[in-house]
C-alpha positions as CSV (number, residue, x, y, z in Angstrom):
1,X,-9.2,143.2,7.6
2,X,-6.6,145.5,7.2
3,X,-6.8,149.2,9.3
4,X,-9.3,151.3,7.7
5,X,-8.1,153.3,5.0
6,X,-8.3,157.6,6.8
7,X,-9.7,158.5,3.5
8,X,-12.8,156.5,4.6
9,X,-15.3,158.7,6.6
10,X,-17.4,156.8,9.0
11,X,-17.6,153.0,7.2
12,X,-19.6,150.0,8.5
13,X,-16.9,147.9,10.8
14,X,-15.8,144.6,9.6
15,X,-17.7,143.0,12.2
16,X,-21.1,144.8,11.2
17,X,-20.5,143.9,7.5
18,X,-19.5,140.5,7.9
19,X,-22.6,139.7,10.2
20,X,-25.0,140.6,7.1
21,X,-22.6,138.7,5.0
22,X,-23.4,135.4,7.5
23,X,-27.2,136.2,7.6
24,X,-27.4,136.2,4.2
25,X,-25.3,133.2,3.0
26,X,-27.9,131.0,5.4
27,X,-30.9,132.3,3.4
28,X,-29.0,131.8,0.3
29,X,-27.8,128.8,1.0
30,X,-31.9,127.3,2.6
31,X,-33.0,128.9,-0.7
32,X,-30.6,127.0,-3.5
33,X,-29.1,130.3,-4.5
34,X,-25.4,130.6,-5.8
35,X,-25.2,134.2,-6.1
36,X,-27.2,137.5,-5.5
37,X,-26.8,140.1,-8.2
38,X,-27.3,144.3,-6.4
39,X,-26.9,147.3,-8.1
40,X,-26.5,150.6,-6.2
41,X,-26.4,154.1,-8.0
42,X,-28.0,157.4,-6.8
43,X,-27.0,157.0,-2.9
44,X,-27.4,160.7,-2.4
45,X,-31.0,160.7,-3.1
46,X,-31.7,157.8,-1.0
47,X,-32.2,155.1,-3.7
48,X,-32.1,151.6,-3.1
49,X,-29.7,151.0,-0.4
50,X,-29.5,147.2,-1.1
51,X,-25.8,147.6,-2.1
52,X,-24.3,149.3,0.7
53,X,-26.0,147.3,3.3
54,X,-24.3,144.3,1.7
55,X,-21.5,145.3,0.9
56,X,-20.8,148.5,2.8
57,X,-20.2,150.5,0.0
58,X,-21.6,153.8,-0.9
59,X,-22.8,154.1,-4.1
60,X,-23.0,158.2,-4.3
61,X,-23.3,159.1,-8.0
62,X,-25.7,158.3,-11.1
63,X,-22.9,155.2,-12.3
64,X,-23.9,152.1,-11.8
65,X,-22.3,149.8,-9.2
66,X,-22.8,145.8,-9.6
67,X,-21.8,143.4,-7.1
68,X,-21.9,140.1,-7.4
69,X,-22.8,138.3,-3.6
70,X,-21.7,134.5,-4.0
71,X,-22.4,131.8,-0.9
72,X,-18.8,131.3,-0.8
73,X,-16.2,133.0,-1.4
74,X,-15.0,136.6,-2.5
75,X,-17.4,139.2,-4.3
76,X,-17.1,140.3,-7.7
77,X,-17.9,143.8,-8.5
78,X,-18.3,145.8,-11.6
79,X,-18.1,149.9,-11.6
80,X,-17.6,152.5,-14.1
81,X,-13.5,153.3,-15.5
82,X,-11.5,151.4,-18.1
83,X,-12.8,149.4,-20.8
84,X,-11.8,146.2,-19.8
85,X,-10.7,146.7,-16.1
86,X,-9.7,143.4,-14.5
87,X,-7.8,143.3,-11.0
88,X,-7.5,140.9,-8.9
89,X,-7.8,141.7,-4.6
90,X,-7.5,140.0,-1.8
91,X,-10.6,140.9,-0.2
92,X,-8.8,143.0,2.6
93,X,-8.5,146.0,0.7
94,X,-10.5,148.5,3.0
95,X,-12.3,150.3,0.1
96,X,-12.9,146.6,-1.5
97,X,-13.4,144.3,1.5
98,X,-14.7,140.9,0.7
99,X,-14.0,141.8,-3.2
100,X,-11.7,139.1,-5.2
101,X,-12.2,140.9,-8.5
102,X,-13.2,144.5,-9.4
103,X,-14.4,144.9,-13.4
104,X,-14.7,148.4,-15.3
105,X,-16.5,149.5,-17.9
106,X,-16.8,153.2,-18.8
107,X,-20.3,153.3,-18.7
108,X,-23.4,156.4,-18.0
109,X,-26.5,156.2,-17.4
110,X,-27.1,158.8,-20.4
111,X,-25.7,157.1,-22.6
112,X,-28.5,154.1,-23.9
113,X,-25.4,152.6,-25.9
114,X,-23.4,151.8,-23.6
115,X,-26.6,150.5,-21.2
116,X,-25.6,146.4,-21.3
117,X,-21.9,147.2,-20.8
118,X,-22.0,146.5,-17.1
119,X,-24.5,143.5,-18.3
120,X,-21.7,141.5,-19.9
121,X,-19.3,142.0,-17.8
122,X,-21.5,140.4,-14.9
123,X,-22.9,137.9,-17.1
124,X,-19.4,136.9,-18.0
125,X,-18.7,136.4,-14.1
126,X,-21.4,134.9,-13.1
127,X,-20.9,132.1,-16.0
128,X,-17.1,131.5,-15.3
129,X,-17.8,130.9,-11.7
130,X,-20.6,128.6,-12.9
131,X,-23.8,129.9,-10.7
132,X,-26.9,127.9,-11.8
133,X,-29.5,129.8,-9.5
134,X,-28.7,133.6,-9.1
135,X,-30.9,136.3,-7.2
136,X,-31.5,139.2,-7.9
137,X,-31.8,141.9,-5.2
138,X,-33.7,145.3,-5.7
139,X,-34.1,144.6,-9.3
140,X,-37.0,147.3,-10.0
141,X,-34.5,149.9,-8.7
142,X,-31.5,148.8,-11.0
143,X,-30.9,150.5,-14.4
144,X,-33.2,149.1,-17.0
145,X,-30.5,148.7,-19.5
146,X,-28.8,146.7,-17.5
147,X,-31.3,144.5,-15.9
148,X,-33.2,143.6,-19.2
149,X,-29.9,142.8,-21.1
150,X,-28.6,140.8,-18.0
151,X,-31.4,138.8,-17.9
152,X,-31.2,137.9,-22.1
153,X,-27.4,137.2,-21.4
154,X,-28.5,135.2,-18.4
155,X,-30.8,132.6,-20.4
156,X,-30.5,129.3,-19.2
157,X,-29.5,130.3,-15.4
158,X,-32.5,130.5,-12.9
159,X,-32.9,134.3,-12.0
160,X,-34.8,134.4,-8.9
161,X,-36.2,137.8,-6.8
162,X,-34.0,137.6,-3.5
163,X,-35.3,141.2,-2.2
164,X,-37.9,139.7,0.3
165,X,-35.1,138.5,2.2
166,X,-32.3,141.3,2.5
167,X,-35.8,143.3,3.4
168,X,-36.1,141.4,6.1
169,X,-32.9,141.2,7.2
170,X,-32.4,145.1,6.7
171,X,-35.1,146.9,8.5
172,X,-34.3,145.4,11.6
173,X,-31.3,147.6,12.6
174,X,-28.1,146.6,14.4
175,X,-26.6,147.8,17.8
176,X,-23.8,149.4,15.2
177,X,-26.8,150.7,12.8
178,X,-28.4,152.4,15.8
179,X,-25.6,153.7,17.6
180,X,-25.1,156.0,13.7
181,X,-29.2,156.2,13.3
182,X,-28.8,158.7,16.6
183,X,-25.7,160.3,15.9
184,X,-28.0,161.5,12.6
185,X,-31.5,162.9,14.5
186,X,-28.8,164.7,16.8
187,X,-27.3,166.0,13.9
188,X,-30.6,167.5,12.6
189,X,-31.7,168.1,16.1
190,X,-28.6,170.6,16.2
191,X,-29.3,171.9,12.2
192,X,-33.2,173.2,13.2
193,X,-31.8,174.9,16.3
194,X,-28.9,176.7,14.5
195,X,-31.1,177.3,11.6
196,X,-34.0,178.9,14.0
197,X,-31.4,181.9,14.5
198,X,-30.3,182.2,10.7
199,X,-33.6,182.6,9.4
200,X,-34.6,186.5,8.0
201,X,-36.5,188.5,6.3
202,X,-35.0,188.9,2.5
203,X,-33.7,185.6,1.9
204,X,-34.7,183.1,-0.7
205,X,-35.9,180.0,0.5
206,X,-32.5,177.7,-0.8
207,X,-30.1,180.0,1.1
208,X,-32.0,178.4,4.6
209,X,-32.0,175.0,2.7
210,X,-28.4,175.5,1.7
211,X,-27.2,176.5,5.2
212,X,-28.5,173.2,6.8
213,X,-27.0,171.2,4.3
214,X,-23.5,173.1,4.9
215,X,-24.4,172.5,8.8
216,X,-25.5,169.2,8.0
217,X,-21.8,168.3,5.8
218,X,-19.4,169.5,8.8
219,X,-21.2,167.5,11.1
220,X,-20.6,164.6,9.0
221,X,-23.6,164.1,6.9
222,X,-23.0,161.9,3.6
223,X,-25.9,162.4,1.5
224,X,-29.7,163.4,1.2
225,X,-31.8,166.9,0.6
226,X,-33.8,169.6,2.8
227,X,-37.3,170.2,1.7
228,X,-39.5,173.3,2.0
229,X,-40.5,176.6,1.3
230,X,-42.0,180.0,2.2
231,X,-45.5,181.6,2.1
232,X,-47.8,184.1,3.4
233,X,-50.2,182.9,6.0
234,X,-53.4,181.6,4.5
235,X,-50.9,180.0,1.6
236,X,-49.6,176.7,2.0
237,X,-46.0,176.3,2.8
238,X,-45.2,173.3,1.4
239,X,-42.3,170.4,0.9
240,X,-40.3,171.8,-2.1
241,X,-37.2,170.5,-3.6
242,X,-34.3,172.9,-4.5
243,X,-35.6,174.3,-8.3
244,X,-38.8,175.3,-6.3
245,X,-37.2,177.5,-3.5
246,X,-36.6,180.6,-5.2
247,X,-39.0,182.8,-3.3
248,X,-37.7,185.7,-0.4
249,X,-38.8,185.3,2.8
250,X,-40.8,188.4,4.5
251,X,-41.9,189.1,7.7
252,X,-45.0,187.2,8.8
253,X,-44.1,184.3,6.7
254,X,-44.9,180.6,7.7
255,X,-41.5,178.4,6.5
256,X,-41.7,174.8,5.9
257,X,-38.5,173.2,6.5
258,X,-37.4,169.6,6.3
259,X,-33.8,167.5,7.0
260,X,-33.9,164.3,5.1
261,X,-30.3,163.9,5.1
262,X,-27.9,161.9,6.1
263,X,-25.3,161.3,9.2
264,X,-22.1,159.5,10.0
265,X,-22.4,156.1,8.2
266,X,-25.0,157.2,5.5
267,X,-28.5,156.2,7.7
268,X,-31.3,158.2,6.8
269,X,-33.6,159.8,9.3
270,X,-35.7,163.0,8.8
271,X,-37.0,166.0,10.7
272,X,-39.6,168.6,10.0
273,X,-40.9,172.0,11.8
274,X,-42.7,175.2,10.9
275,X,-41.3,178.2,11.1
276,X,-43.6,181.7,11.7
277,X,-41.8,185.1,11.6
278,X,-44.1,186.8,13.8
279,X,-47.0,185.2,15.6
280,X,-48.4,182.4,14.5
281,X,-51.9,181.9,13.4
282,X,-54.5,180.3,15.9
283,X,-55.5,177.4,12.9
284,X,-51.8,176.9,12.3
285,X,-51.5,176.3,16.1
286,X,-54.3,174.0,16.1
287,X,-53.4,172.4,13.0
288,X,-49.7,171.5,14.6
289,X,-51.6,170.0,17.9
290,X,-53.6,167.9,15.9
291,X,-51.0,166.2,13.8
292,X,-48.9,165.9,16.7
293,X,-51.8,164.1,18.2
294,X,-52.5,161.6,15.2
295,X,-48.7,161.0,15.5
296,X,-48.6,160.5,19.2
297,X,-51.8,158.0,18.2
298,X,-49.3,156.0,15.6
299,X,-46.4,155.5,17.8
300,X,-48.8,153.8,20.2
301,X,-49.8,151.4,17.2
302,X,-46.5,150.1,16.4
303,X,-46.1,147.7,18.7
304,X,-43.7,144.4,17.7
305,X,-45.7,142.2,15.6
306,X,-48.1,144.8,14.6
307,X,-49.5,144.6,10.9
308,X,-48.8,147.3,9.2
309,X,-52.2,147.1,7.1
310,X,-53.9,147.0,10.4
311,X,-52.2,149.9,11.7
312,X,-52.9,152.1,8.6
313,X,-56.4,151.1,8.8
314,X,-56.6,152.4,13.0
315,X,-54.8,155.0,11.6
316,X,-57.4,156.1,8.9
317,X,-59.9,155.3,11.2
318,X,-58.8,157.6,13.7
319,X,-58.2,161.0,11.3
320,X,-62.0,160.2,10.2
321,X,-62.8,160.3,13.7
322,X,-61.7,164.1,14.0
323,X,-62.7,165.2,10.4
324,X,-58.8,165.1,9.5
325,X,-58.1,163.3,5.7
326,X,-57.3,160.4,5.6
327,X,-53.6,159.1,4.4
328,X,-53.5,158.2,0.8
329,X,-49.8,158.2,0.5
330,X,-47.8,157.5,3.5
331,X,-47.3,159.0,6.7
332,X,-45.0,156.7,8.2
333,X,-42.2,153.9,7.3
334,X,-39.1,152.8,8.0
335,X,-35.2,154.7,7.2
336,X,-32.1,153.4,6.9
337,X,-29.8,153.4,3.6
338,X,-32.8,154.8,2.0
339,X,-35.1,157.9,2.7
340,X,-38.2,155.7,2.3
341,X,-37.6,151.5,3.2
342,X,-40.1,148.6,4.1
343,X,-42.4,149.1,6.2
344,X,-44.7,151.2,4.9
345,X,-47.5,151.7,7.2
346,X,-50.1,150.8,4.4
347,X,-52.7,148.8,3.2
348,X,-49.9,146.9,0.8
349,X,-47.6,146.2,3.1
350,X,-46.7,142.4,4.4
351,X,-43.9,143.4,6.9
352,X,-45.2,143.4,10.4
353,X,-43.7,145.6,13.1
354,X,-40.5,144.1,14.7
355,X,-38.0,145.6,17.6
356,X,-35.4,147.8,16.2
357,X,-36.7,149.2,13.3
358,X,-35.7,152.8,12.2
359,X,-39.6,154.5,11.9
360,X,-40.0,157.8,10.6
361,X,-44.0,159.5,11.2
362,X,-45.3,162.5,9.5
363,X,-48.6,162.8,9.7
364,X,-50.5,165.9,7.5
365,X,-52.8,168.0,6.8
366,X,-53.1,169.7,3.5
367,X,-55.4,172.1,1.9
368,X,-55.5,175.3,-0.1
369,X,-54.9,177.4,3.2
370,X,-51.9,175.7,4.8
371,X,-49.6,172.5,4.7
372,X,-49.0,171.2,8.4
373,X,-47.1,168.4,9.2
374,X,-44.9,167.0,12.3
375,X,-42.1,165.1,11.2
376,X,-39.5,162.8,13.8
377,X,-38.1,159.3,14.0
378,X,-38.7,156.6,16.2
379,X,-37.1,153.6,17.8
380,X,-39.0,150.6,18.4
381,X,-37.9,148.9,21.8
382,X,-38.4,145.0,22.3
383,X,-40.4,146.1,25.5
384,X,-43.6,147.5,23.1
385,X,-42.5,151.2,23.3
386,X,-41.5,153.5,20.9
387,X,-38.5,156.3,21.4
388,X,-38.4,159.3,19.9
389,X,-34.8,159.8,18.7
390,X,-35.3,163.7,17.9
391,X,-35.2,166.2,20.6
392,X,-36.6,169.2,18.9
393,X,-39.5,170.5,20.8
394,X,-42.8,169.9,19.2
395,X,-44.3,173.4,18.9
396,X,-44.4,175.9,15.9
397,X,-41.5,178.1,15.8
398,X,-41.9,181.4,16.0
399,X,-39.4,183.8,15.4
């Protein structure tokens, strides 16, 4: 591979990308599969990461990007620009590596015309490279225009779900995945101290939220959102997103506030205080020891090979135990490309527990006088323990 291009901030190494190329191409190739078919679009939500883990590509806006994975040979992959794009690369290109041939299509996701453009182009590839069995990868988060008309162009190839697999393969995180994973909780580690001594009476809740994302971009973050919000005590401060965060902040406030952003290399972790400005109350304080306790109580489940169903169900189990309500969402799962991946830590889940996953716990409690949660990552070692990869304090801050 040639040097990395400078314009590149903080890509997967050749190395990294070519060992999930070689873990893949074995399943493919014990499965009968030709080609995998992923779609990325929406990477700075956290959508489906499929596409960047394979191909290390980050795919940041609403336009679609297609790839076409084959078991041998050079990847084919279709993006939004001229109708009828078709170059020809060598696969060392460092914005295209592994890519032989790069199709455009001026496509939008707006636009329900224009929805099986991106279709027929990969149709077209997959048929003049003659694949006969082709998976597809993440297919419920693909664009439905494109999936339903690929699939009608498709008839008469064998379309098979491959996403079991590349979940598999995914959640268990590299020495390079990790080594970016921490560079991200100290990032947000150094956000929610820096944002402790911005915080004042008289400002809206999305000028905080905005200053932790600025913090958040110059210390290399690619992608993602802060949640929260203000309130009076005896009101729940909750998660908000950005058109919810309108309300000014006065003294005595509680302050929700939540990094799920990215770091350097676009890995997802998230962490989550409450701030007071003043004293806080006593059944906030006990509120904040008890979820802190139901997480301490999780991390000790999560042992390798642990179900996941069978954790949820301690889990429940043990928040009955103390009169706390029970989970009927999800308190904890793994990160990576995406702000949510497999495992959940719930009844529906298959995927046990393994070493090196990316798990992020947030117990809660919610009711009409408060919202308390406690939110960090953790790192499951081979040796049974779990590490805590944030080093904010776990107290209520009071300011």
């Amino acid at each position: 591979m040639a040097d990395v291009d400078q314009r590149l901030c903080n890509p997967a190494s050749a190395p990294e990308i070519e060992r999930r190329w070689a873990a893949t191409r074995e399943r493919m190739r014990a499965a009968g599969i030709d080609a995998l078919v992923v779609q990325g679009s929406n990477g700075y939500a956290g959508c489906p990461g499929y596409f960047r883990w394979l191909t290390g590509m980050a795919s940041v806006n609403s336009y679609p990007h297609t790839a076409i994975f084959p078991a041998e040979g050079l990847m084919t992959l279709v993006q939004n620009g001229d109708f009828d794009g078709d170059k020809t690369l060598s696969g060392t290109v460092p914005e295209f590596h592994g890519v032989g041939r790069r199709l455009t299509t001026p496509s939008f996701p707006a636009i329900g015309y224009a929805s099986g453009y991106d279709a027929a182009l990969v149709a077209g590839a997959i048929k003049q490279r003659g694949f006969r069995t082709v998976g597809l990868v993440g297919a419920f988060g693909m664009y439905h225009g494109f999936a339903s008309r690929l699939k009608e162009l498709l008839a008469g190839i064998t379309l098979v779900d491959a996403t079991e697999a590349l979940d598999l393969m995914k959640s268990v995180k590299s020495a390079e995945d990790i080594a970016f994973i921490r560079r991200t909780a100290a990032m947000q580690d150094e956000v929610m101290a820096k944002i402790r001594d911005h915080i004042r009476p008289g400002m809206k809740d999305f000028e905080v939220m905005a200053y932790g994302q600025y913090l958040g971009q110059l210390m290399g973050s690619e992608a993602g959102y802060f949640l929260g919000n203000s309130a009076p005590p005896g009101k729940p401060a909750m998660l908000r997103h950005r058109p919810f965060q309108g309300r000014e902040i006065r003294a005595g406030d509680v302050l929700m506030f939540q990094a799920e952003n990215t770091g350097p290399g676009g890995f997802f972790v998230h962490l989550g205080r409450l701030f007071v400005l003043g004293k806080a109350p006593q059944e906030l304080v006990d509120a904040f020891g008890a979820v802190v306790e139901a997480q301490e109580y999780t991390v000790k489940l999560l042992k390798p090979g642990a179900s996941s169903r069978e954790v949820f169900e301690a889990y429940n189990a043990y928040m009955r135990s103390r009169g706390l309500p029970e989970e009927r969402r999800v308190h904890c799962h793994g990160q990576g490309y995406e702000v949510v991946e497999r495992p959940l830590i719930r009844n529906d889940e298959s995927m046990k527990i393994a070493a090196n996953m990316n798990i992020g716990i947030h117990p809660s409690i919610s009711n009409e006088r408060m919202f308390m949660t406690v939110c960090d990552n953790f790192l499951i070692g081979p040796d049974g323990r779990a590490e805590r990869l944030h080093r904010t304090p776990q107290k209520i801050i009071e300011l």
